[in-house]
Backbone as JSON, one array per atom type, in Angstrom:
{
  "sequence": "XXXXXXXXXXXXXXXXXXXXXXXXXXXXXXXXXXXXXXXXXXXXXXXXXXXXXXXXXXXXXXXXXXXXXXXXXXXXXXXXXXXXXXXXXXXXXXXXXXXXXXXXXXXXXXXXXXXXXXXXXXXXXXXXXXXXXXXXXXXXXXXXXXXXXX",
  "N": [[0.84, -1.18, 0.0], [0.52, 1.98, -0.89], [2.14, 4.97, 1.02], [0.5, 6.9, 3.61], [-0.36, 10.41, 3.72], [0.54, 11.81, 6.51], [-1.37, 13.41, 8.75], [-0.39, 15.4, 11.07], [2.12, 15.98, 10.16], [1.51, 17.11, 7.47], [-0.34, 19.1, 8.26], [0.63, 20.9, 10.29], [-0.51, 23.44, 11.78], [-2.9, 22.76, 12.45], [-2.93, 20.43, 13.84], [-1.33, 20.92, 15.84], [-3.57, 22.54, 17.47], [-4.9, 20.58, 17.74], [-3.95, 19.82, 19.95], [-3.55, 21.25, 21.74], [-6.74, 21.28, 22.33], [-6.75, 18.7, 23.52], [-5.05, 19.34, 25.77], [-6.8, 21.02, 27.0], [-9.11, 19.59, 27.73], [-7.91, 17.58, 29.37], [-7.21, 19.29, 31.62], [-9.92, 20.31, 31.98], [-10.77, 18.02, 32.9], [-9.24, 17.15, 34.98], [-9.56, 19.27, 36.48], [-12.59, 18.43, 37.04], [-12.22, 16.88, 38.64], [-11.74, 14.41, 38.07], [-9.77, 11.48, 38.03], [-6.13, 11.33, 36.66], [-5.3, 8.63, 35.73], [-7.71, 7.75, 35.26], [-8.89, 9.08, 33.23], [-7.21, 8.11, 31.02], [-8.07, 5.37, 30.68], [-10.61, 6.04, 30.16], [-10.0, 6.68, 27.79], [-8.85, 4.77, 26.18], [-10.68, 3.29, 26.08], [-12.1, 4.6, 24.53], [-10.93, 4.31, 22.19], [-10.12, 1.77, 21.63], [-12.64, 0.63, 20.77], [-12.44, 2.06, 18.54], [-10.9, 1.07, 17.56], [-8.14, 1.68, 17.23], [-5.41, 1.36, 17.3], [-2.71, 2.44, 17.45], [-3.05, 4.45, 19.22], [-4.64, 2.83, 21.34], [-2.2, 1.44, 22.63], [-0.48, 3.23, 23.26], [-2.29, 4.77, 24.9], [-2.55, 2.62, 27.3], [-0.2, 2.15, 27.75], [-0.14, 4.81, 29.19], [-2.15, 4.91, 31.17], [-1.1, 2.7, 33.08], [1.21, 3.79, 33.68], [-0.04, 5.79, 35.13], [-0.67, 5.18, 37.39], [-2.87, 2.87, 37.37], [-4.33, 0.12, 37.41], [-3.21, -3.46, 35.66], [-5.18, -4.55, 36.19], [-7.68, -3.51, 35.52], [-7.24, -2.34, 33.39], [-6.86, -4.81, 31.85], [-9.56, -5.62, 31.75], [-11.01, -3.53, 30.67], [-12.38, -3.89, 27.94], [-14.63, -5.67, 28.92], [-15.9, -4.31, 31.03], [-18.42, -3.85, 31.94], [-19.12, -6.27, 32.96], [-17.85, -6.47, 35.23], [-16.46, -5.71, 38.88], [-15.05, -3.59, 39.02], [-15.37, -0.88, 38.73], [-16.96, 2.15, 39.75], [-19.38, 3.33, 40.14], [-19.74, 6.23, 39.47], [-17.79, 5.76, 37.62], [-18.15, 3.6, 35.67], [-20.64, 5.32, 34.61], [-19.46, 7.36, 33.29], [-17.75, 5.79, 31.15], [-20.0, 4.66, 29.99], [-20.67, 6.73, 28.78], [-18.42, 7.87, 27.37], [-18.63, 5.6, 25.51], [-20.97, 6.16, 24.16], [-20.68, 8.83, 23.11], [-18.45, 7.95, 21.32], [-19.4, 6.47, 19.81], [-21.56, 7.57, 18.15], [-23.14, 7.46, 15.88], [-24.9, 5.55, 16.63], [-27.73, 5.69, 17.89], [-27.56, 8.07, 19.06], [-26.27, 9.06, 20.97], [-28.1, 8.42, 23.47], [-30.74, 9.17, 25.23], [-31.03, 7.74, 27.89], [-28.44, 6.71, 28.14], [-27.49, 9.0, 28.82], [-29.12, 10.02, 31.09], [-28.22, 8.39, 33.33], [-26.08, 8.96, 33.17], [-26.11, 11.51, 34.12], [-27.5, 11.1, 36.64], [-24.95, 10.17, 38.16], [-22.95, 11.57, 38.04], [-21.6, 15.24, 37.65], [-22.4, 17.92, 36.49], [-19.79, 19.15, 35.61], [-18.52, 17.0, 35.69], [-19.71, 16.21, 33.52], [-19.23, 17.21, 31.24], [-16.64, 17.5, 31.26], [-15.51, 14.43, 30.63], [-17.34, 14.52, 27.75], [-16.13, 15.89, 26.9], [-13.52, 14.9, 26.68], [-13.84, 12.43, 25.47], [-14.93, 13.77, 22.56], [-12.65, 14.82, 21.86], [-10.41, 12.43, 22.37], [-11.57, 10.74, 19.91], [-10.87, 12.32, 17.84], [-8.53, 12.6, 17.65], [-7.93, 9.52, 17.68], [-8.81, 9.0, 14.57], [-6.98, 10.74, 13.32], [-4.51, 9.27, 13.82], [-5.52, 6.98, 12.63], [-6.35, 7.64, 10.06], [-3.72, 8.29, 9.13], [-2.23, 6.31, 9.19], [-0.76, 5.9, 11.4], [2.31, 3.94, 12.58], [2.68, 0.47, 14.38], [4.77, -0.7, 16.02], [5.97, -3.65, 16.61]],
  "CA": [[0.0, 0.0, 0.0], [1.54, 3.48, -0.74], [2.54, 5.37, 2.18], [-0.62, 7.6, 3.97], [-0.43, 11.83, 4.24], [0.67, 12.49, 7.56], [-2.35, 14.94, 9.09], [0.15, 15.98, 11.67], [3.25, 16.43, 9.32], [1.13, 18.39, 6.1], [-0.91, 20.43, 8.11], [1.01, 21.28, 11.61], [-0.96, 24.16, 12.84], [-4.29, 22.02, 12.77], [-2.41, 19.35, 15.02], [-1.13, 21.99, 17.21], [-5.02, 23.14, 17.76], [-5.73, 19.67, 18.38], [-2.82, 19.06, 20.6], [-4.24, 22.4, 22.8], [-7.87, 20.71, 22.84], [-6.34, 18.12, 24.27], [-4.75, 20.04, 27.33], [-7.83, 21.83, 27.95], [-9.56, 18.75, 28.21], [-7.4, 17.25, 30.14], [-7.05, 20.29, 32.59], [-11.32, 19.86, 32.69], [-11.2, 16.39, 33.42], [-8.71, 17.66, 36.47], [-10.56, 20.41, 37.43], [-13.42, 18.0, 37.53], [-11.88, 15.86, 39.89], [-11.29, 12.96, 37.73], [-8.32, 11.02, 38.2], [-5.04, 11.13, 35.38], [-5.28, 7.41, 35.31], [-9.11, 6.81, 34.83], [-8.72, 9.77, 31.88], [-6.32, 7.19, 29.93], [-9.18, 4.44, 30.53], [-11.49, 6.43, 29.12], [-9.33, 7.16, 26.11], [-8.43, 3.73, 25.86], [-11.48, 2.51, 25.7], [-12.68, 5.02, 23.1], [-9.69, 3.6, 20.91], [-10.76, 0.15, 21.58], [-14.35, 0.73, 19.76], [-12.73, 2.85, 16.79], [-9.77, -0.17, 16.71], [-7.12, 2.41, 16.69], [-3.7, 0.34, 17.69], [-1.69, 3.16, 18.2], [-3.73, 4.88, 20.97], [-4.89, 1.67, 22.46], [-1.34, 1.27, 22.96], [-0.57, 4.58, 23.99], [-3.31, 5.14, 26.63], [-2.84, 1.68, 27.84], [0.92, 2.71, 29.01], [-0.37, 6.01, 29.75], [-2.67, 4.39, 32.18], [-0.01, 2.24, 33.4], [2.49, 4.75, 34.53], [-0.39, 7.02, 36.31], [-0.83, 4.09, 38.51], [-3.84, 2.31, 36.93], [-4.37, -1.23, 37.81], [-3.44, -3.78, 35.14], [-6.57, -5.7, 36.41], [-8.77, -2.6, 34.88], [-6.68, -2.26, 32.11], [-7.33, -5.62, 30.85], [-10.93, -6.17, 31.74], [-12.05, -2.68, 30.36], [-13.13, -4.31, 26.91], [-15.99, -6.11, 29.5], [-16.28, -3.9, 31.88], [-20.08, -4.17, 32.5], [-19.08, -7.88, 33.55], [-16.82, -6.28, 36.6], [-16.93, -4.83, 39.62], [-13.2, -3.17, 38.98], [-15.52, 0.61, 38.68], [-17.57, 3.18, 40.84], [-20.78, 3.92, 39.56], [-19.15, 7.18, 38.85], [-17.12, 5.75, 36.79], [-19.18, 2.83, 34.65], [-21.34, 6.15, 33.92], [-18.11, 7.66, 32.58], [-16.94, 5.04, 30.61], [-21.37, 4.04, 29.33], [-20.78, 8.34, 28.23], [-17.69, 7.63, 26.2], [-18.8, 4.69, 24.71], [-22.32, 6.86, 23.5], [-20.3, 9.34, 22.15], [-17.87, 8.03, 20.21], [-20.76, 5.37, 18.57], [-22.8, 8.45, 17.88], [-24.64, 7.0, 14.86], [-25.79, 4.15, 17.19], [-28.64, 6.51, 18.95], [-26.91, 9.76, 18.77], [-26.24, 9.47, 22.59], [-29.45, 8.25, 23.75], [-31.24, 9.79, 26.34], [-31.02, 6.9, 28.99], [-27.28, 6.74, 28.55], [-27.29, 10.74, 29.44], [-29.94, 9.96, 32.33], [-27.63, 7.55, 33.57], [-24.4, 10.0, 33.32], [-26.72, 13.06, 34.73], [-27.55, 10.77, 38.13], [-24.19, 9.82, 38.66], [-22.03, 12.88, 37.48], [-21.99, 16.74, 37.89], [-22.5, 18.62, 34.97], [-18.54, 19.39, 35.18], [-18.28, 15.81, 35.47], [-20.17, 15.06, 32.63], [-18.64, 17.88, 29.89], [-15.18, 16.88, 30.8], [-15.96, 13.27, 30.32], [-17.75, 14.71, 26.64], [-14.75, 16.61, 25.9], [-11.96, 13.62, 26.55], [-14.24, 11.49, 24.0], [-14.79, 14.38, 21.09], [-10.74, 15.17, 21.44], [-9.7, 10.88, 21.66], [-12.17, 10.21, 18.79], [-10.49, 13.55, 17.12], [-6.83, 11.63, 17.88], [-7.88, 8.54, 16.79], [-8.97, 9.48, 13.54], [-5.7, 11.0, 13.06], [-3.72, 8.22, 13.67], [-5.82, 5.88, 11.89], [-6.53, 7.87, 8.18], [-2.79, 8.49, 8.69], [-1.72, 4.98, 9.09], [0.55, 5.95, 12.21], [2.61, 2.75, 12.9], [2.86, 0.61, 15.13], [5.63, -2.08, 15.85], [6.61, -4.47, 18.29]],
  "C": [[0.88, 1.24, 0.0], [0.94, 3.79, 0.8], [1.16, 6.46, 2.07], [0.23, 9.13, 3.93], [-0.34, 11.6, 5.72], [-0.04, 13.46, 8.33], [-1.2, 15.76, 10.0], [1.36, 17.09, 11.15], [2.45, 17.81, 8.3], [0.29, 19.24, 7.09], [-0.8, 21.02, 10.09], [0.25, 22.19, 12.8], [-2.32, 23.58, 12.94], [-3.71, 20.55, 14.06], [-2.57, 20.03, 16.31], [-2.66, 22.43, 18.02], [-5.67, 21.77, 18.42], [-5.22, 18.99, 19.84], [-3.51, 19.85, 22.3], [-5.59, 21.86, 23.18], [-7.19, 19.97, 23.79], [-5.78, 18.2, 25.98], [-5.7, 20.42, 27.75], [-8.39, 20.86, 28.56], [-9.02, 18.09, 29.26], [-7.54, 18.05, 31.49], [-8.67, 20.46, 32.84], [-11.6, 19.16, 33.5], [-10.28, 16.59, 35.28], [-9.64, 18.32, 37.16], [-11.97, 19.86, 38.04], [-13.48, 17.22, 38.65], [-11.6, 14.4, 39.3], [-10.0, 12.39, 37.31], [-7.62, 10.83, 36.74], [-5.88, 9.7, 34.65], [-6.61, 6.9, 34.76], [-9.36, 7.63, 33.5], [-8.32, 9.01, 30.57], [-7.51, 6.05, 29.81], [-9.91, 5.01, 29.68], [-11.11, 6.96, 27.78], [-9.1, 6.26, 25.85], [-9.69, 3.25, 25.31], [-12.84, 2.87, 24.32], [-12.03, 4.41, 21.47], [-10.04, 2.41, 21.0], [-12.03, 0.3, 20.43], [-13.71, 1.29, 18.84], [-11.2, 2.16, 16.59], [-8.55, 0.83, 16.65], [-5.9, 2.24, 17.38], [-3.04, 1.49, 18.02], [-2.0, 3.93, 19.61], [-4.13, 4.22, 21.54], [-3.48, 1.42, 22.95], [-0.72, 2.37, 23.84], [-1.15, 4.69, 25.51], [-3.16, 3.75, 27.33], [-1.47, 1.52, 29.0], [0.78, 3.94, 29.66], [-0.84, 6.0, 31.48], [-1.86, 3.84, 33.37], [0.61, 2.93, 34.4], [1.14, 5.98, 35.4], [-1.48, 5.68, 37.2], [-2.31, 3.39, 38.2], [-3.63, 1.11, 36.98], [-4.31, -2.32, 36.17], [-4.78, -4.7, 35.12], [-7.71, -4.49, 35.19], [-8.2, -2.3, 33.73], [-7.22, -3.29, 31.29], [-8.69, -6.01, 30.69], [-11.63, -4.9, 31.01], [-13.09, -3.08, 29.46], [-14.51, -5.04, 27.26], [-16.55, -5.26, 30.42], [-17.37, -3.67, 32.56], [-20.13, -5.59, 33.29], [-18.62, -7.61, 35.34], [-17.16, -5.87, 37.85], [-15.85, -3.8, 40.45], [-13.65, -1.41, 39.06], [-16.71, 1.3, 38.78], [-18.67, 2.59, 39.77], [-20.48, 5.06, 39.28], [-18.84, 7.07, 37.11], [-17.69, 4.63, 35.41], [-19.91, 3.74, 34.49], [-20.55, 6.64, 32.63], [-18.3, 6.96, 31.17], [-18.6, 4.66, 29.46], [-21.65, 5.71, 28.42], [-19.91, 7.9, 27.15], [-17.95, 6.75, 24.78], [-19.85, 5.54, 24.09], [-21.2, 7.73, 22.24], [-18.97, 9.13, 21.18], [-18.25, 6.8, 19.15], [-21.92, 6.13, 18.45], [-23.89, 8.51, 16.9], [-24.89, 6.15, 15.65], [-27.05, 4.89, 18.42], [-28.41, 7.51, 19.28], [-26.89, 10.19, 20.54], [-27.06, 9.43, 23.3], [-29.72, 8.64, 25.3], [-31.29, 8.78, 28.02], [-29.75, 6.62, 29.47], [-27.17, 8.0, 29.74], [-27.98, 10.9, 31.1], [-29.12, 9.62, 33.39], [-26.29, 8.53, 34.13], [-24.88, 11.13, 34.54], [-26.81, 12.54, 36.33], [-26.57, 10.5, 39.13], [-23.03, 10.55, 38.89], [-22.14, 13.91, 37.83], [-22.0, 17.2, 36.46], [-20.85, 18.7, 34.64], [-17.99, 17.95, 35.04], [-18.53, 15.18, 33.74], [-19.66, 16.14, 30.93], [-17.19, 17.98, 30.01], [-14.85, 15.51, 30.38], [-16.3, 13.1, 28.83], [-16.41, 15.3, 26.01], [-13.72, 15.51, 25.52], [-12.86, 12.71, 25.4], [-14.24, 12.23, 23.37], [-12.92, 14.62, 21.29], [-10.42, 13.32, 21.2], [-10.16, 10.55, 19.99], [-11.53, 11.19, 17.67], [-8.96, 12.5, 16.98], [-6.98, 10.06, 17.06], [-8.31, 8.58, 14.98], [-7.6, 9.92, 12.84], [-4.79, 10.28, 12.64], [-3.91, 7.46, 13.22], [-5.69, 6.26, 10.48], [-4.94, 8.3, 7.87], [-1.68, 7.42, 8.32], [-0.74, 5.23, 10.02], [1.07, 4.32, 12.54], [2.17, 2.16, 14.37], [3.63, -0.68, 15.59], [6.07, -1.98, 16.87], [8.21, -3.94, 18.71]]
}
């Protein structure tokens, strides 16, 4: 297969813009009170659903090193089976999953119910932000073909 366009490389100051979402979000998801490590979960597990190998890999050492349990690391892909996360946080994680399978019910109102009983509002639009920025990242790295070798 010829080699992919680079989004990062050809068009730098659109990275850079996405690189800055990224901090803000991040610096939400703080401000909201939600932990480094459960941030990388929930980015992981947005990259899980949109298959994107380099940020499943990524967020999975990300996680890792901000002290995240490999037990919750490896069970996320079930995580409805577990009992590895809050009710906080299985809201979290039942938010991410909505929005970054937004043709599958466009975020359906029982998910949101669900988020709204368990969340704060700052809870629940830093939570929205870390999925539209991962799903923004993965995209990236996937239509660019970023590698990714053992």
């Amino acid at each position: 297969m010829r080699e992919r366009v680079n989004l990062g490389k050809s068009a730098p100051a659109l990275y850079q813009a996405v690189v800055e979402l990224d901090r803000l979000a991040s610096e939400a998801a703080a401000q909201a009170g939600i932990a480094t490590g459960f941030t990388h979960l929930l980015r992981l597990r947005a990259s899980q659903l949109n298959q994107c190998a380099f940020c499943v890999r990524l967020h999975a050492r990300d996680a890792l090193a901000s002290q995240e349990s490999g037990d919750r690391i490896a069970v996320l892909p079930a995580w409805r089976e577990t009992d590895y996360f809050s009710p906080k946080e299985r809201a979290a994680l039942e938010l991410v999953e909505a929005v970054t399978l937004v043709a599958d019910g466009q975020v359906p109102d029982a998910v949101y119910a669900q988020a709204a009983g368990a969340l704060s509002n700052e809870e629940i639009a830093a939570v929205e932000w870390l999925a539209v920025v991962i799903n923004a990242w993965n995209r990236i790295a996937i239509s660019s073909r970023y590698p990714v070798r053992a």
